[in-house]
C-alpha positions as CSV (number, residue, x, y, z in Angstrom):
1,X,0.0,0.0,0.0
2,X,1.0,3.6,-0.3
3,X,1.7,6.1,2.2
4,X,-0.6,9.2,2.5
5,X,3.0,11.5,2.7
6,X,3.8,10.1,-1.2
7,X,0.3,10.7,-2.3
8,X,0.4,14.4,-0.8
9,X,4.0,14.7,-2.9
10,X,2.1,13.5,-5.9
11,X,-0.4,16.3,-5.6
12,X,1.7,19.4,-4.8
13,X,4.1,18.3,-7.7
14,X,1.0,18.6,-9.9
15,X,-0.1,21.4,-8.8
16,X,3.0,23.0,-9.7
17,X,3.0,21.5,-13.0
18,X,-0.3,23.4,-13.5
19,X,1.2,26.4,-12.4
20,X,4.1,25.8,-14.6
21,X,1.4,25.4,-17.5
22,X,-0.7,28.4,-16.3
23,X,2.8,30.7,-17.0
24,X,4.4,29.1,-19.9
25,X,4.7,32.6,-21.6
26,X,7.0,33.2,-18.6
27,X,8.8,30.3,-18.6
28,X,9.7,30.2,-21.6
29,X,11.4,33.6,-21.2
30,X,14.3,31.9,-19.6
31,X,17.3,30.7,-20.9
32,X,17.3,27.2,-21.5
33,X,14.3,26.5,-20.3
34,X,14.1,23.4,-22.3
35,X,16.6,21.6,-19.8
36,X,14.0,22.9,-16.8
37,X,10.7,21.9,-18.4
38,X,12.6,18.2,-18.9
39,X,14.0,18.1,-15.4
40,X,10.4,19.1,-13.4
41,X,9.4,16.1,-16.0
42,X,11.6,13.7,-14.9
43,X,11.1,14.7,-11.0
44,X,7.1,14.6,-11.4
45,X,7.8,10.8,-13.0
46,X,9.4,9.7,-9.7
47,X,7.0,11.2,-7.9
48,X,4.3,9.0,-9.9
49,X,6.8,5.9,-9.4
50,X,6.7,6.4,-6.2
51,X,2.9,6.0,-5.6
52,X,2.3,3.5,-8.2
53,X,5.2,1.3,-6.7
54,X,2.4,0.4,-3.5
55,X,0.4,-1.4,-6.1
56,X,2.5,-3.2,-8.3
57,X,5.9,-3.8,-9.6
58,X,7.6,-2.7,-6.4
59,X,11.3,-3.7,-7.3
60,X,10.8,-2.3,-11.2
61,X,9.4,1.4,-10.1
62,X,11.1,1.4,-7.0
63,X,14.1,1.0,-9.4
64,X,12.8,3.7,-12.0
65,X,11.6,6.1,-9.0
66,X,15.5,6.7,-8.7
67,X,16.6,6.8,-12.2
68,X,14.1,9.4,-12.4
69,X,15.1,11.5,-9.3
70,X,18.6,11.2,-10.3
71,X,18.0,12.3,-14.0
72,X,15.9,15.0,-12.9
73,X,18.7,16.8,-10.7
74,X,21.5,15.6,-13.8
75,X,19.2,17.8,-16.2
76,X,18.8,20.4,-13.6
77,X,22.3,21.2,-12.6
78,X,23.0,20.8,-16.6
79,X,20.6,23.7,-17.0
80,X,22.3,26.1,-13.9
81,X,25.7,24.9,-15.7
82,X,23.8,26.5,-19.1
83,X,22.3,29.6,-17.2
84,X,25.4,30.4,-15.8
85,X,27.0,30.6,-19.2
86,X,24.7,32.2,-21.9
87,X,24.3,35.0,-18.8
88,X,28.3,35.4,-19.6
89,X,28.0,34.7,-23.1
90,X,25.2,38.0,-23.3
91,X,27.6,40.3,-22.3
């Protein structure tokens, strides 16, 4: 079974996605933003893993829960590496 502390995760990470969807036109201002959109995807996947792993395929998503949490902060610190430098490549 699931724990009511996952679920709560679940819904708060998509609430922010529809937040993230309510100001696209702002989000996509940023530089980059590509690499940010991809890593909020990858971090509301293990959130999903981590609910759906109390119902079935423990080992499998359990596995894919942290594959997903680790890509998530990979693409994530790829995109602060990226903000960093088109900010110094602007001026």
């Amino acid at each position: 079974m699931f724990e009511e502390s996952e679920l709560i995760a679940l819904l708060i990470t998509v609430g922010v996605s529809f937040f993230l969807l309510a100001t696209r036109k702002i989000i996509i201002t940023l530089p980059s933003y590509q690499f940010l959109l991809v890593s909020f995807g990858f971090y509301l996947a293990s959130k999903v893993c981590t609910v759906l792993e109390g119902f079935f395929w423990e080992t499998a998503l359990n596995s894919l829960e942290h594959i997903c949490a680790i890509l998530s902060c990979a693409v994530f610190f790829w995109w602060c590496l990226r903000l960093g430098t088109d900010k110094e490549s602007g001026r």
